[in-house]
C-alpha positions in Angstrom: 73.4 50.9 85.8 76.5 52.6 84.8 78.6 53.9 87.6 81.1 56.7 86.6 84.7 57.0 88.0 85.9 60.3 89.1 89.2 61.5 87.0 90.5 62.4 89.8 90.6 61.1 93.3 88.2 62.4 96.0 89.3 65.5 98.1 89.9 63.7 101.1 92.2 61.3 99.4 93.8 64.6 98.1 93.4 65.8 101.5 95.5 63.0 103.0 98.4 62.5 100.5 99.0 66.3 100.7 99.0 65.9 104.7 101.1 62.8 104.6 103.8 65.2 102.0 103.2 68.3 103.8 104.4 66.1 107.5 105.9 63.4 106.7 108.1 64.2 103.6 108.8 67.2 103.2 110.0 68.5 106.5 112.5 65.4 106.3 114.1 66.7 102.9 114.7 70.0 104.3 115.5 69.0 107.3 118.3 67.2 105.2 118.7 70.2 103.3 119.5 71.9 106.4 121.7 70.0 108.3 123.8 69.1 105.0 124.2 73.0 105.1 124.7 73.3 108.3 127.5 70.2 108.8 129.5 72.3 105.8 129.4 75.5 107.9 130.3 73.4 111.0 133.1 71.7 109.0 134.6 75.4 107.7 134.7 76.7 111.2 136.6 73.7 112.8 139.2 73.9 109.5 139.5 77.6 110.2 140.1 76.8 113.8 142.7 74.6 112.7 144.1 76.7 110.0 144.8 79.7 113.0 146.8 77.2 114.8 149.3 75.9 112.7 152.8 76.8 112.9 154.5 75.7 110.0 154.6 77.8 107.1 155.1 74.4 104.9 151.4 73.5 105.4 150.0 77.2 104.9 152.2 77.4 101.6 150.4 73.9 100.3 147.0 75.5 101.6 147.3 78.3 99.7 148.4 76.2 96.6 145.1 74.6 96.8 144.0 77.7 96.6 145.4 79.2 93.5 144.3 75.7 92.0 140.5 76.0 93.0 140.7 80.2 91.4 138.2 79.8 88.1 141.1 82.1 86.4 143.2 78.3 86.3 139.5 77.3 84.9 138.8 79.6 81.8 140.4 79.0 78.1 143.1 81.3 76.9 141.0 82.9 74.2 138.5 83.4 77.4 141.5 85.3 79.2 142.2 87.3 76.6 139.1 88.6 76.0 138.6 89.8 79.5 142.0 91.2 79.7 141.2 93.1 76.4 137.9 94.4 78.3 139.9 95.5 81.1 142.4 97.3 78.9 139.7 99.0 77.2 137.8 100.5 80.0 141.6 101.8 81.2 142.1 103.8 78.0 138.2 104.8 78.7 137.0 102.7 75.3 133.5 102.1 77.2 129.6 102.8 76.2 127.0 104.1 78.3 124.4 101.3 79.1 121.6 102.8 77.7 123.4 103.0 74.8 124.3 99.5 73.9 120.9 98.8 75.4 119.5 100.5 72.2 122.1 99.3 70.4 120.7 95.2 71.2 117.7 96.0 71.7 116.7 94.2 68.4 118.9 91.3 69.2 117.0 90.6 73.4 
């Protein structure tokens, strides 16, 4: 006599596995999620804590150098640059379509 094996594995195995993920598992990897979160929040209010305190203008102006390095302006190409700048200049001298407009324009393109 032949016996046949299921292609998949009986519900209550099923049942199980997707108990043991659904407790076990999962609540630790958001939990994770979470605090990692959480410790970064924690971490920005103690450094702007700190940041109020300080006295010497030395440290704010290196602070704020980090700054201006982190900006994604320092980030972009030139030819990237001036492409927005020539945006910018364009919608000042009022060079600008309606969005339905270039939306019919593309349409064929989307």
């Amino acid at each position: 006599m032949k016996k046949t094996i299921p292609c998949h594995p009986p519900a209550t195995y099923r049942r199980n596995v997707m108990h043991k993920v659904k407790h076990h598992i999962w609540p630790k990897i958001v939990i994770f999620e979470k605090s990692t979160d959480m410790n970064i929040q924690s971490e920005k209010l103690k450094l702007i804590e700190w940041i109020t305190r300080i006295q010497d203008s030395s440290i704010i102006d290196k602070l704020l150098k980090v700054k201006e390095e982190l900006d994604w302006w320092n980030e972009i190409s030139q030819d990237e640059k001036d492409s927005i700048e020539k945006g910018l200049q364009d919608v000042k001298s009022g060079k600008t379509h309606q969005h339905a407009d270039a939306k019919k324009l593309y349409e064929k393109y989307l």
